[in-house]
C-alpha positions in Angstrom: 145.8 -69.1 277.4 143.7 -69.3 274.5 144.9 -67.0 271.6 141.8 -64.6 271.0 139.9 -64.5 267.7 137.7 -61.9 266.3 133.7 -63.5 264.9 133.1 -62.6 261.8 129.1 -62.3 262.3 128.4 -58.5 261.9 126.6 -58.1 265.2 129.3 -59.4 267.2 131.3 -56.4 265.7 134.8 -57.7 265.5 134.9 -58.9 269.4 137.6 -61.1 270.3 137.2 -65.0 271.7 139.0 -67.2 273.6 136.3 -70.2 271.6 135.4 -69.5 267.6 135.3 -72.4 265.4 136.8 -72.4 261.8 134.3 -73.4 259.0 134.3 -77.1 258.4 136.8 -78.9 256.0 133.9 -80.6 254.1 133.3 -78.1 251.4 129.7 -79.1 251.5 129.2 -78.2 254.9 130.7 -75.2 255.1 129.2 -74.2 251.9 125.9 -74.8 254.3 127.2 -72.1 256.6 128.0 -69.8 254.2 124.5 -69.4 252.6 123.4 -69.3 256.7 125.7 -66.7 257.9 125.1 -64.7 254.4 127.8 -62.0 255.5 128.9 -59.8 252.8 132.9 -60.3 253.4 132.3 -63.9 252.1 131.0 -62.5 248.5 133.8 -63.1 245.6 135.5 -65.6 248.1 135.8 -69.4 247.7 135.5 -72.0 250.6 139.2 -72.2 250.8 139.9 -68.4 251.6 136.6 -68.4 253.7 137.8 -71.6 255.5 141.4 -69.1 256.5 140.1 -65.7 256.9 136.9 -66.2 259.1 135.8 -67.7 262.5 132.6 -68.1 264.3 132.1 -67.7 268.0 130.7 -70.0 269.8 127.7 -67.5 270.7 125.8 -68.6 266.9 125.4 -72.5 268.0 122.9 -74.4 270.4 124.0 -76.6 273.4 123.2 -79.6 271.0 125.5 -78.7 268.4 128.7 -79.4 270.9 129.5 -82.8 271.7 128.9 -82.7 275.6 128.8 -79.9 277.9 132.4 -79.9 278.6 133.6 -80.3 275.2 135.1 -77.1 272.7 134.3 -79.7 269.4 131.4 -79.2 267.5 129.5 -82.6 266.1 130.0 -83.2 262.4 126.6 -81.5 262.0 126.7 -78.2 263.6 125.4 -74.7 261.9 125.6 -71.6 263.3 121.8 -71.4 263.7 121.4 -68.0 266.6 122.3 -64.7 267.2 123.0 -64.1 263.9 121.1 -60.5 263.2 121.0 -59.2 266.7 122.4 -61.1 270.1 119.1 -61.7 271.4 119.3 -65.6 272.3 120.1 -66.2 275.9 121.5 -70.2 274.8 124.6 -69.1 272.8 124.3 -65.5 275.4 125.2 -67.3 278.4 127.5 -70.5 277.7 130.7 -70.4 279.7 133.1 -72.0 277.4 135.0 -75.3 278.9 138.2 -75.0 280.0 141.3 -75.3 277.0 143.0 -78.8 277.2 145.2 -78.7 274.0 148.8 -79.5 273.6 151.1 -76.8 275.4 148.7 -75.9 277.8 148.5 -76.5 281.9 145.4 -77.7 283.5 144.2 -75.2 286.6 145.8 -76.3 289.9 143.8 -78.7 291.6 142.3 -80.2 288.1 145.1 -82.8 287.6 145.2 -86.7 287.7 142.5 -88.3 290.5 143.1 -90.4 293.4 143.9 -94.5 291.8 140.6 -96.3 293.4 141.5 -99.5 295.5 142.1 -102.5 293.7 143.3 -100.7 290.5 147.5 -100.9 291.7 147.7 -104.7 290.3 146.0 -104.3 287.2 148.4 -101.4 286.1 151.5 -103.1 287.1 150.6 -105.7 284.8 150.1 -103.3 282.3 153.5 -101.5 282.3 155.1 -104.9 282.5 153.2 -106.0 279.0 153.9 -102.2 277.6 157.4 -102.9 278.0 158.1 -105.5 275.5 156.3 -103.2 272.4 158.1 -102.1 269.9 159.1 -98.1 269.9 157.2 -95.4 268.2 156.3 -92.0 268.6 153.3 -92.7 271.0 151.5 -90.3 273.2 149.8 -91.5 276.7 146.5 -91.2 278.2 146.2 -91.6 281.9 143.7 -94.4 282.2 143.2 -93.9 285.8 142.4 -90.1 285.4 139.3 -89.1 282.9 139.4 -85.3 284.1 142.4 -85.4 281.3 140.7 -85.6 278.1 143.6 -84.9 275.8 146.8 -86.1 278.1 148.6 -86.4 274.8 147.9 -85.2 271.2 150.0 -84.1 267.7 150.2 -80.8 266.9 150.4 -80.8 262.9 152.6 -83.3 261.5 156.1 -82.1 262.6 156.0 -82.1 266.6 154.6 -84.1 269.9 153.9 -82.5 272.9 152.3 -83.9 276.1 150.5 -82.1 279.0 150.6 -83.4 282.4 148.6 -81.3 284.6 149.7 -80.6 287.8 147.4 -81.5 290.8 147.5 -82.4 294.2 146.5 -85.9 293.8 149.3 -86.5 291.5 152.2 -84.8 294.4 150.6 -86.7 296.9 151.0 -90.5 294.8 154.4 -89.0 294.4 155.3 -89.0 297.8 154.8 -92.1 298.7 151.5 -93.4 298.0 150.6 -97.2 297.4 149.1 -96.6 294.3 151.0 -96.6 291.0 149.9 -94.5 288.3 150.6 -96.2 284.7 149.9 -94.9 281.5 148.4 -96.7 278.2 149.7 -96.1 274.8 147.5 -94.4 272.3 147.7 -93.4 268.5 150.8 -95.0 267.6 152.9 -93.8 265.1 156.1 -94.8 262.9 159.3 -93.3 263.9 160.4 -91.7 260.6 163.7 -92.0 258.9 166.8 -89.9 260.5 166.7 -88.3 256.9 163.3 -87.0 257.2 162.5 -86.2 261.1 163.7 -82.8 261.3 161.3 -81.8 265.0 161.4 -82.6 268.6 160.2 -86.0 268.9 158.5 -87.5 272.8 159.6 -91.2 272.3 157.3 -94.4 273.7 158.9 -95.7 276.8 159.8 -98.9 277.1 159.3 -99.5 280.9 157.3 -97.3 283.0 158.2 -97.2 286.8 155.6 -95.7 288.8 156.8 -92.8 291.5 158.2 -94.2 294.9 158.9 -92.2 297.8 162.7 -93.3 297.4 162.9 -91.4 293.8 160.1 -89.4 294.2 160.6 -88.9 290.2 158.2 -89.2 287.2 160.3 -92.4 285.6 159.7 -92.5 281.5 162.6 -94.1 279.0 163.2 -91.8 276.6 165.6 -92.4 272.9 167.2 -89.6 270.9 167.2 -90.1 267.1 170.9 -88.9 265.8 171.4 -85.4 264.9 168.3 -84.3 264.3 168.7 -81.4 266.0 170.3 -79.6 268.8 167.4 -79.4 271.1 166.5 -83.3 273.2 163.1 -83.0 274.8 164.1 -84.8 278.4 161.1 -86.4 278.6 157.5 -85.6 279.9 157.7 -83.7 283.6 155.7 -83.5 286.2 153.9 -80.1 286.2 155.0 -78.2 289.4 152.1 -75.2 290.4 154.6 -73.1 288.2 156.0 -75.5 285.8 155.4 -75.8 282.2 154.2 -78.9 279.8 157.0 -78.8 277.4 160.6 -79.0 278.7 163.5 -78.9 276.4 166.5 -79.4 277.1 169.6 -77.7 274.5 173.0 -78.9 274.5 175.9 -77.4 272.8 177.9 -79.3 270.5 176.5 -82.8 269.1 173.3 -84.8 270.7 174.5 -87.3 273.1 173.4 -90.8 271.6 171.5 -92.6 274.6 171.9 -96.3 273.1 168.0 -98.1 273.7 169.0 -101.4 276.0 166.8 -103.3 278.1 168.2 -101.1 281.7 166.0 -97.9 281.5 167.0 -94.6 281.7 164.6 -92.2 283.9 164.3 -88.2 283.9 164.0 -86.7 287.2 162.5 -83.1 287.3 162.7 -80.7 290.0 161.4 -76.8 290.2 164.2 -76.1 288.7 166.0 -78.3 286.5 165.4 -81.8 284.6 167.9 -83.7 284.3 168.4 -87.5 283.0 169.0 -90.4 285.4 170.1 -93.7 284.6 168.4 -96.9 285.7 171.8 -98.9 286.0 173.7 -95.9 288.3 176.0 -96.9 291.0 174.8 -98.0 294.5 175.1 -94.5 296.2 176.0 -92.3 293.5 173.0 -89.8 293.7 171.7 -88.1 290.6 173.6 -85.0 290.4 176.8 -86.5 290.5 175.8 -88.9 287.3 174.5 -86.4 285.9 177.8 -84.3 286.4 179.8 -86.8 284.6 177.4 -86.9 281.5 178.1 -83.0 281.0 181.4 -83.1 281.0 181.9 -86.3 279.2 179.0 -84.8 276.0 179.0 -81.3 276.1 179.9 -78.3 278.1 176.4 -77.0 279.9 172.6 -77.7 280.1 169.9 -75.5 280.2 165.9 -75.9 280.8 163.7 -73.9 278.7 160.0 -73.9 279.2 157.2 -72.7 277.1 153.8 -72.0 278.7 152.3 -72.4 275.5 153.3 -74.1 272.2 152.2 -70.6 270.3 154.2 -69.3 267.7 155.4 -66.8 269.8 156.5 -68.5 272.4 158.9 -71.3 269.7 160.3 -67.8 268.0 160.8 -66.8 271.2 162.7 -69.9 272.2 164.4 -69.9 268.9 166.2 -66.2 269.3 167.2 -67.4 272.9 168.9 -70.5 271.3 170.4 -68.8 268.5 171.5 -66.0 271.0 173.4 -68.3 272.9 174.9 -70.8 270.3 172.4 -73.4 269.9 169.8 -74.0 267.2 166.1 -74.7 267.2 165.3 -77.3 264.2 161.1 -77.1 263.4 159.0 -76.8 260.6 158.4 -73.2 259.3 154.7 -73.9 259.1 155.2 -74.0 263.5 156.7 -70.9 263.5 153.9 -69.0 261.3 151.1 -71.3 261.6 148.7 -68.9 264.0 150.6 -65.8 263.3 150.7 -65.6 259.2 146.9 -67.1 259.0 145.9 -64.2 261.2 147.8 -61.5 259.5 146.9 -62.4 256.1 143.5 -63.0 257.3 143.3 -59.2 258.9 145.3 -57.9 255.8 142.6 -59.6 253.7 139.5 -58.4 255.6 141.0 -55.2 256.1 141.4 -54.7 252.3 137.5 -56.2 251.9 136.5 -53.6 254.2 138.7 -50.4 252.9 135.6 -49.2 251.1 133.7 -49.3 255.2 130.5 -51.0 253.6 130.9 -53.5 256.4 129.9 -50.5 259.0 126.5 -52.3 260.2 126.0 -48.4 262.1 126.4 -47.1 258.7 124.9 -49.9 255.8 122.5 -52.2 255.4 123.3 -55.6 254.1 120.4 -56.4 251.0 120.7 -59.8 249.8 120.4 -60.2 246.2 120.8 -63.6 245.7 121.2 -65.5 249.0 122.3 -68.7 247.3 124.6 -67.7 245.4 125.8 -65.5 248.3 125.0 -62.0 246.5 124.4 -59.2 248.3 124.6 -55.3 248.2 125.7 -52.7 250.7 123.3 -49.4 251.1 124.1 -46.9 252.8 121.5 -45.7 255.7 121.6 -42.1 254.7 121.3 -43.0 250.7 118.2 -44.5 252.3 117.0 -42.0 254.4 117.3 -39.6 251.1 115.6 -41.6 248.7 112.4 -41.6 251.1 109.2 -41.2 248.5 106.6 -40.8 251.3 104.7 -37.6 250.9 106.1 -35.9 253.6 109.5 -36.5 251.4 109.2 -37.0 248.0 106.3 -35.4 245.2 104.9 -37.7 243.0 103.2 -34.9 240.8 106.7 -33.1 240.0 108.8 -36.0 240.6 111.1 -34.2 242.6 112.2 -34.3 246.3 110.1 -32.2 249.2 113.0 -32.1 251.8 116.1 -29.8 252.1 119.8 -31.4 252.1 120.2 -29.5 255.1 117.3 -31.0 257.0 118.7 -34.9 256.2 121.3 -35.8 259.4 124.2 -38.0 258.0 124.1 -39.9 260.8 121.0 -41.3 260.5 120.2 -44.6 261.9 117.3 -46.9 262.2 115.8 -48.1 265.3 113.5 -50.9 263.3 114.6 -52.6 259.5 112.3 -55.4 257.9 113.4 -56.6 254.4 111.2 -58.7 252.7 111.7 -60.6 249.5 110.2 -57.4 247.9 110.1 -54.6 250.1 112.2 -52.8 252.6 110.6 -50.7 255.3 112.7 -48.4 258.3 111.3 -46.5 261.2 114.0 -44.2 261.7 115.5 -42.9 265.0 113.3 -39.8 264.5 109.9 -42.0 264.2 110.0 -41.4 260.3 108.8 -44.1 258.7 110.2 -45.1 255.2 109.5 -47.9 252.5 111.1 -48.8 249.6 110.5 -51.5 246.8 113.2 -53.9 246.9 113.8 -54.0 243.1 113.9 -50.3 242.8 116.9 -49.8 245.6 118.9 -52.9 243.9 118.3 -51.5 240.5 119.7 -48.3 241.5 122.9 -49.8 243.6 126.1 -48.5 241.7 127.7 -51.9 241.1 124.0 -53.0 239.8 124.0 -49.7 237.4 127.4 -50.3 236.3 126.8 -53.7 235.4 124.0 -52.7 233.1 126.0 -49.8 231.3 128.7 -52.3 230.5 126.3 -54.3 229.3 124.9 -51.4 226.5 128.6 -50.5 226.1 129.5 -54.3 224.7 126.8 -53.8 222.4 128.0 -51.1 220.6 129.8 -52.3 217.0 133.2 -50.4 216.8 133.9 -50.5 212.8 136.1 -49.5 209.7 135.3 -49.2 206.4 135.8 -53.2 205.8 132.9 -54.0 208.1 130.5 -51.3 207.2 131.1 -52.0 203.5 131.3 -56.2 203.7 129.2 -57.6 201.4 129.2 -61.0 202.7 127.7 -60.1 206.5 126.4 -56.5 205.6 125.6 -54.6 208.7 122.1 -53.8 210.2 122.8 -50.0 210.4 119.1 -48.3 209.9 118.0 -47.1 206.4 114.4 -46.4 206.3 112.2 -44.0 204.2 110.8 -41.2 205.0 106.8 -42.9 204.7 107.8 -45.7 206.8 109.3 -42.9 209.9 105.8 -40.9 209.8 103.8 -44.2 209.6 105.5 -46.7 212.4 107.0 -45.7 216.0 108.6 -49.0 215.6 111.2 -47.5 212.1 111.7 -44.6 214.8 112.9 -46.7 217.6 114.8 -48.4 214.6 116.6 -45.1 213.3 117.4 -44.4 217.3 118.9 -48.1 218.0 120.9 -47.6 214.8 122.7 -44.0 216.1 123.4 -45.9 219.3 125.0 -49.2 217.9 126.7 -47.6 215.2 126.5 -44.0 215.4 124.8 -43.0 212.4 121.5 -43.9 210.4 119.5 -43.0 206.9 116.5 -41.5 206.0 115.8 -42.3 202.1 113.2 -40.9 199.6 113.4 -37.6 201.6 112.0 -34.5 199.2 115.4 -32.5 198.7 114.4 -29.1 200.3 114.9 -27.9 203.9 111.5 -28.3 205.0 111.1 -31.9 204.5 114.4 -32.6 206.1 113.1 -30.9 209.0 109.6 -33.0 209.2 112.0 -35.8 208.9 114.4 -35.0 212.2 111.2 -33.7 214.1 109.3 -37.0 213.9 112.5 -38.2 216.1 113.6 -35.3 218.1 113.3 -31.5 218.6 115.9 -29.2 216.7 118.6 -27.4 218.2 119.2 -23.7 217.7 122.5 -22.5 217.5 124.2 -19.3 215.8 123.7 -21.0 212.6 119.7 -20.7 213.5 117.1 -23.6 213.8 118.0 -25.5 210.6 120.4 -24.2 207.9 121.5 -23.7 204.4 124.8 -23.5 203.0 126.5 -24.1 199.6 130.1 -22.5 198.1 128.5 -19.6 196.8 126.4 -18.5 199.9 128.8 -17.9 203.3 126.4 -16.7 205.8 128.8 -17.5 208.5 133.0 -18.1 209.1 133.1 -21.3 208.7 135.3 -23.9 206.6 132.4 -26.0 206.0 131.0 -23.1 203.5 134.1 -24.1 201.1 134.6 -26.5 198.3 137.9 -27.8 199.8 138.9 -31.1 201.5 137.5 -31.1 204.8 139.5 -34.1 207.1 137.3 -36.1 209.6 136.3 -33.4 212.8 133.3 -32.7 215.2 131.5 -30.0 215.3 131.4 -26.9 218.2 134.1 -28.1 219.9 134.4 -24.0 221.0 130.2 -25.3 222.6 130.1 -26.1 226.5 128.0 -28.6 225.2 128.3 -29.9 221.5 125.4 -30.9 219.5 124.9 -35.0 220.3 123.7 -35.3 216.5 124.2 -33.7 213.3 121.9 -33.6 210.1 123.0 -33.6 206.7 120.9 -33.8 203.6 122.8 -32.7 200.1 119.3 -31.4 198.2 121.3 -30.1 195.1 124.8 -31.3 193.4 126.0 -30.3 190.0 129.7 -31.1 189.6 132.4 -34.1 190.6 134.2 -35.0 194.0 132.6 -33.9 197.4 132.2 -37.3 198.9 131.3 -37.8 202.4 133.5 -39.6 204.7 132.9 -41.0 208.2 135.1 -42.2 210.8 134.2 -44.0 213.9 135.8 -42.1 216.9 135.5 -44.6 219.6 137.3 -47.4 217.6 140.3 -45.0 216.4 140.3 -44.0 220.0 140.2 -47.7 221.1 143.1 -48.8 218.5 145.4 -45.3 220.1 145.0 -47.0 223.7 146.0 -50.2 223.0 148.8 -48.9 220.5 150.2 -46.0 223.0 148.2 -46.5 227.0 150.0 -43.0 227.8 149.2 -40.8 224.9 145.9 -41.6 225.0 146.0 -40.8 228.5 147.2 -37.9 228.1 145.1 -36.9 225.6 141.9 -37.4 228.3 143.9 -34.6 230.3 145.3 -32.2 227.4 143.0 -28.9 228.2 142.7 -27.9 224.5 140.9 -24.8 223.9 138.9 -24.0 220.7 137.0 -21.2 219.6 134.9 -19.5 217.0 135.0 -15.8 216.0 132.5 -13.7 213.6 131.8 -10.5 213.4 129.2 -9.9 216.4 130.1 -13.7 218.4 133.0 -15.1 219.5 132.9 -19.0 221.8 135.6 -20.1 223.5 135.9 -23.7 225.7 138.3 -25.7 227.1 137.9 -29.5 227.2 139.9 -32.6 226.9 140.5 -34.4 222.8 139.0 -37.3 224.2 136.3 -37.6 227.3 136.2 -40.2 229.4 132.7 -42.0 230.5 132.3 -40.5 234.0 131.2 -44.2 235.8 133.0 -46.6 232.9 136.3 -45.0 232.9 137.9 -47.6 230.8 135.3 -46.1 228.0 135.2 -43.2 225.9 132.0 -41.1 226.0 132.8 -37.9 223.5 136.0 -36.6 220.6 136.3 -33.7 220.9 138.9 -33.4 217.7 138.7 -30.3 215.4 142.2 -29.5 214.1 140.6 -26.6 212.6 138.8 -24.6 215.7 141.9 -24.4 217.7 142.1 -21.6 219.8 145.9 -20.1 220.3 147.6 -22.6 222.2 147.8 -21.4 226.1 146.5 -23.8 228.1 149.6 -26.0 228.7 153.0 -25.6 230.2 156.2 -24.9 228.0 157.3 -28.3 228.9 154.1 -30.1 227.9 153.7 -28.5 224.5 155.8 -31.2 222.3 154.4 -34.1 224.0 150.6 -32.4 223.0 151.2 -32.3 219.4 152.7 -35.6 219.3 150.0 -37.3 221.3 147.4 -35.1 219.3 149.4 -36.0 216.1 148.9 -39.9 216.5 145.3 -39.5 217.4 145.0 -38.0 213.8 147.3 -40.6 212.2 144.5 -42.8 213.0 141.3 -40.7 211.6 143.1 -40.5 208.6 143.9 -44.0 207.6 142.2 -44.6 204.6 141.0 -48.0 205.5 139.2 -46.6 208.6 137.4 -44.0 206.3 134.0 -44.7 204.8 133.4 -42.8 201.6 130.7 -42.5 200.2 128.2 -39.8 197.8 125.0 -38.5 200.1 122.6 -37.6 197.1 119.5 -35.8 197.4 117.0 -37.3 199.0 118.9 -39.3 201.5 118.9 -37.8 205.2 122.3 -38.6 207.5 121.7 -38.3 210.9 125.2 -39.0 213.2 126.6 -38.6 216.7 128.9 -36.1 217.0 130.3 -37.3 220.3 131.3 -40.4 218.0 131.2 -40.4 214.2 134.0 -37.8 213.0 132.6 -36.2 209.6 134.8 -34.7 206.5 134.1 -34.4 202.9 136.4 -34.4 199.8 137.0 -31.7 197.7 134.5 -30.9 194.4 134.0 -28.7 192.0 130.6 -27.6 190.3 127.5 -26.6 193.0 126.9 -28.4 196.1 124.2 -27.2 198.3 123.5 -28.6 202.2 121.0 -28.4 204.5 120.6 -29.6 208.2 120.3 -28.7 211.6 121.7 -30.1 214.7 119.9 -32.2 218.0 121.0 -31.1 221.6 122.5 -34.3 223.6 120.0 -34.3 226.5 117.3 -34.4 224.1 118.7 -37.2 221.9 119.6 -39.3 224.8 116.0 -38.7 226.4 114.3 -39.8 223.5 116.9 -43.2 223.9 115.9 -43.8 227.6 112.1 -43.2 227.3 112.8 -46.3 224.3 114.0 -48.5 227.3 117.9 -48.5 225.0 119.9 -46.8 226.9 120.0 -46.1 230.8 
C-alpha cells in the first residue's frame, strides 16, 4: 500500500494520507501555492526545502483540478483552493481517492487484464511478429488490449525498471487455453547503457513474445543479462498469482550466467512458487525442471525467489540484509535505498525543529499574516489575546491599567469565532466574551516585531574613542547648545536627549556658574534625583561633606557612580563653576565600546564578567549601601548587547561573593576590563570650564578626572533612569 503522509495545512492537524501531492517543480507555481496555503512553517523557507518537507492532501483541490476521476495526477494548473481554514467543503470532504497503480504495486484481484474482443487475435500476432525484429532496449510494455492498466510499465528514478502485471481472472483464464493471445506494445524506449555505467536491475525488451498456450501455460518474454552487473538477474516479468508479487528477482551465487541473445528465444515460466528460466530450443521431452536442473549445476550452486510487495525502501533494505545474510549482494543506487525514508526523516526532523517553540498549536495560536506576499506572518498566542482585552469590562482607559484579575484569565482559553481583517482582529471567546483588537497594535507589540525595532535603535548608537570624538575632518554631531536656546525651543531639548542616547553624553554652554542655574538647566529636561548627597550638590577639596573620593584633588580613573545603588542614577550632572589652579581635566570613556572590544578580544571573560556577583558598598557615619550586581549587564531582550557598567574599582565591598576557586579568574577578567578603560587613546580629555553643563549616562560613559592643584569647585545632581528614559519614549527615540 500506499506509504502515508502527513498534510501540512493546519486544520488537517498532522493527519496521515494514502494521496498528498508534493508542491510543483515549476518554482513559479508552487511559489502560487505558497502565498495560497500562507502556513507559517513555510516562513524563512525557500521553494526547494518547501518542495521536500511538505505535502498537501488531496482534501484542499476541486474535482477539476485532477485529470479524470480515476486519476491520482493533478493538471499542470492545480491550487489547493478549499478546506484551507476549517474542513467545511463537502468536494475535497468526500472524494474516495483512485486506487494506487505505481511501479511495485498489485492491482486488487479481479481488476487485471480484460477479455481480448473477437477479431483482435490476428492483429496482435502480427504485432509480436514485427516487434521481434527491433532492436533491444530497456523498454517497458503496455497491454494494449487491457485499458483498466493505466501504468502496466513505468521507471522508478533513473536507476531501476519495474513492471506490474496484475493478476486477474481474465488473464488465468487466456492462460489456460483460450483462443485469444494477449500481446504487448513497446513503450518509452530507452538506451541500454554501458556495462561500465548500469549498476541496477534492468527488465530487458523482448525480442519475440509468445502468447500463453494451454501446452506451456507460461507467460513467454526473452529476457538478456548485461555482464556482471550485479549478483541479482530479474527473471523476467511474472504472471501475478492472487498472492504473488510484481517484482521477482532471482539471486545466484557466484558469477551471472551470460544468456547469449540469438534469434531461439528463451522463456521464463512462473509458478506459485518458483520462476525459473526455460529455453525455447529444449529437447523434445525434456520438461522444464530437468533443464532447468542442468543450468544450476552447470552456473552456480542454488536459486532462490525473492519477492517484494512493494518497491519501498524498506522492503529493497529488507531484501538487501537477506542477500548479504546469505552470500549474495544487492547492487542499487543509494538514492533507492533512502529515497522515501531520508526525505521523510529530514522532513520530520526539520518540521519538528520549526515547531520546537509549539507556535504551530492552532488550539493554542493564532496565525496573523503580516505580509501575505512575501509570506510573513506572526504567531499569537490565544491567552496573550485574551489578556490584552481593552473592552471595558477588561481594561480602564482613564488609569490605563487592566480591570481583571490573573486569577480570573483561564490559560486555556479558546475561541469559538476569529475574524481578522486587514486592520482589525475580533474573538468571541468560548465564554461569550467578546474581544477586538487593532491589527497594528498586536503586530507592533509581537516579540520578534519589538526586537526588530530595538536592534534597530541599538545600530544607531555611535560607539567611539577619542580619535572619533576629537576628528576634525568629520567632527561628530554630539549636542552642544546654550542654555537660551534649551528654555526657548523643545526642539534643542529633544536635541540634548538624542545626543545622551547616540553618544552618551551632551553640553549645555553659557550656563551662569552657580548651582541654581545648573539646576534650571537639568529641570527644563528632567526632574532631579535625590540621593544621600541631597537634591543637587556642592563639593570642592576644601569642603567634604560626605566619604567620598570624588571630594579629593587626586587622579580619579574612569568609574560609574552608586554602584553600592539597587538602581544607579541613568545620568550625571557636572558643571565646574569655580577653578583656580592647573591639572583637573575631565576624562570620558565610552563603556559599551571598551566592553564591545573585551568580547571580541576574550568571548569568555567578558562572559564571565556578566555573571561575576561583585558587591560594592558605601559607608558614612549614619548610612551604609550595600548591592550585588554583575561588572557588566546584559540587555534583558538583546542579549548579544550591553545595557549598563557597572565598574567602580573604588566601591568594592570585601570580596565574598565568589567561590575560592573563582577568585583569580575575577581579577584577571576584571583586570582586562580595566586594561581597556585605561588606554589612553580610548580616553577623551578635556577641561569643563565654568559655564559649560555635562550631562552623561552613567550606565555608559565612565567618568574620571586628573589630578590638580589650586581650588576646584563642582556642582551637579543626578537623574533617576526611569525618568530619563521616560522623557526618551514620550520623544518617540527610544521604545
Amino acid at each position: 500500500m500506499s506509504k502515508l503522509r502527513s498534510c501540512c495545512v493546519p486544520c488537517c492537524n498532522e493527519e496521515k494520507f494514502s494521496l498528498v501531492h508534493k508542491f510543483p517543480s515549476d518554482n513559479e507555481r508552487a511559489e502560487q501555492w505558497r502565498r495560497v496555503l500562507a502556513i507559517d512553517d513555510f516562513v524563512g523557507l525557500s521553494i526547494d526545502v518547501i518542495r521536500k518537507r511538505f505535502f498537501i492532501c488531496t482534501r484542499h483541490f476541486r474535482d477539476s483540478d485532477y485529470k479524470n476521476e480515476a486519476s491520482r495526477s493533478l493538471n499542470i494548473t492545480a491550487v489547493p483552493s478549499i478546506n484551507l481554514v476549517t474542513l467545511n467543503d463537502p468536494e475535497g470532504l468526500n472524494r474516495d481517492p483512485p486506487p494506487l497503480n505505481r511501479p511495485g504495486t498489485m492491482l486488487p484481484v479481479g481488476q487485471g487484464l480484460a477479455e481480448p474482443k473477437d477479431g483482435q487475435e490476428s492483429g496482435r500476432q502480427e504485432q509480436t511478429a514485427n516487434t521481434s525484429t527491433e532492436s533491444p532496449g530497456l523498454n517497458a510494455y503496455v497491454e494494449e488490449s487491457c485499458p483498466e492498466v493505466s501504468q502496466f510499465a513505468t521507471t522508478y528514478g533513473d536507476d531501476i525498471e519495474f513492471i506490474n502485471v496484475p493478476s486477474s481472472d481474465a488473464f488465468r483464464k487466456s492462460s489456460q487455453g483460450s483462443a485469444s493471445t494477449v500481446s504487448l506494445k513497446r513503450a518509452f524506449p530507452k538506451p541500454i547503457p554501458s556495462p561500465g555505467t548500469l549498476n541496477t536491475i534492468s527488465l530487458i525488451e523482448p525480442r519475440v513474445k509468445v502468447p500463453p498456450t494451454r501446452a506451456n501455460n507460461v507467460l513467454r518474454r526473452t529476457i538478456v543479462t548485461k555482464p556482471a552487473y550485479s549478483n541479482i538477474v530479474p527473471l523476467g516479468v511474472p504472471v501475478v498469482p492472487a498472492a504473488g508479487s510484481p517484482l521477482v528477482l532471482r539471486r545466484i551465487k557466484g558469477p551471472v550466467p551470460m544468456v547469449e541473445r540469438k534469434k531461439c528465444t528463451s522463456t521464463m515460466t512462473q509458478t506459485d512458487d518458483t520462476a525459473v528460466e526455460e529455453p525455447a530450443d529444449k529437447p523434445p521431452g525434456q520438461t522444464v525442471g530437468e533443464q532447468d536442473d542442468k543450468d544450476v549445476k552447470a552456473n552456480q550452486p542454488a536459486t532462490k525467489v525473492l519477492a517484494l510487495l512493494e518497491c519501498t525502501p524498506e522492503n529493497l533494505q529488507r531484501l538487501q540484509r537477506k542477500l548479504e545474510a546469505e552470500g549474495g549482494a544487492l547492487c542499487l543506487d543509494e538514492r533507492l535505498l533512502r529515497l522515501d525514508d531520508d526525505d521523510e526523516a529530514e522532513r520530520d526532523k526539520a518540521m519538528q525543529s520549526d515547531k520546537q517553540d509549539g507556535t504551530a498549536d492552532p488550539t493554542r495560536f493564532l496565525t496573523v499574516w503580516t505580509d501575505p506576499k512575501e509570506g510573513k506572518s506572526i504567531s499569537v498566542s490565544y491567552v496573550w489575546l485574551r489578556d490584552h482585552c481593552q473592552c471595558e469590562e477588561c481594561y480602564n482607559v482613564a488609569t490605563f491599567q487592566r480591570s481583571t484579575s490573573i486569577l480570573d484569565l483561564p490559560l486555556d482559553i479558546q475561541p469559538a469565532l476569529c475574524d481578522v481583517t486587514d486592520s482589525k482582529i475580533e474573538i468571541v471567546w468560548q465564554d461569550g466574551h467578546l474581544s477586538s483588537y487593532q491589527l497594528r497594535q498586536v503586530v507592533d507589540n509581537h516579540v520578534d516585531n519589538y526586537r526588530k525595532r530595538l536592534e534597530e535603535r541599538r545600530a544607531q548608537l555611535v560607539l567611539w574613542d577619542r580619535a572619533l570624538i576629537t576628528a576634525a575632518d568629520h567632527p561628530p554631531s554630539y549636542a552642544r547648545v546654550t542654555l537660551n536656546d534649551l528654555l526657548c525651543e523643545d526642539s534643542v531639548m529633544r536635541q540634548v536627549v538624542g545626543s545622551l542616547i547616540t553618544y552618551g553624553f551632551a553640553f549645555i554652554t553659557k550656563v551662569p556658574p552657580n548651582q541654581q542655574s545648573t539646576e534650571m538647566a537639568v529641570k527644563r529636561i528632567f526632574p532631579v534625583q535625590r540621593t544621600l548627597f541631597g537634591d543637587m550638590w556642592t563639593f570642592s577639596e576644601s569642603k567634604m561633606d560626605h566619604s567620598d573620593t570624588a571630594y579629593t584633588n587626586g587622579f580619579l580613573g574612569p568609574h560609574t557612580d552608586n554602584t553600592y545603588f539597587s538602581d544607579a542614577a541613568g545620568l550625571q550632572v557636572l558643571h565646574c563653576i569655580q577653578f583656580n589652579g592647573r591639572g583637573g581635566e575631565t576624562l570620558l570613556v565610552d563603556g559599551y565600546a571598551a566592553a564591545e572590544r573585551l568580547r571580541e578580544s576574550d568571548p569568555a571573560a567578558y562572559d564571565r564578567l556578566c555573571e561575576y556577583p561583585l558587591e560594592a558598598e558605601y559607608i558614612e557615619e549614619d548610612k551604609h549601601h550595600r548591592y550585588v550586581a554583575p561588572v557588566i549587564k546584559r540587555h534583558r531582550v538583546l542579549t548579544a548587547a550591553v545595557e549598563q557598567i557597572r565598574f567602580n574599582p573604588y566601591d568594592r565591598a570585601p570580596m565574598r561573593t565568589l567561590a575560592a576557586a573563582e577568585v583569580p579568574q575575577f581579577y584577571a577578567d576584571y583586570r582586562k576590563l580595566a586594561e581597556e578603560l585605561y588606554r589612553e587613546e580610548v580616553q577623551w580629555k578635556f577641561q569643563l570650564t565654568p559655564g559649560t553643563v555635562l550631562i552623561f549616562d552613567n550606565w555608559r560613559v565612565l567618568h574620571g578626572r586628573m589630578a590638580y592643584s589650586g581650588k576646584r569647585v563642582m556642582t551637579g545632581c543626578y537623574v533617576a533612569r526611569t525618568e530619563y528614559q521616560s522623557v526618551a519614549r514620550t520623544m518617540g527615540l527610544i521604545e
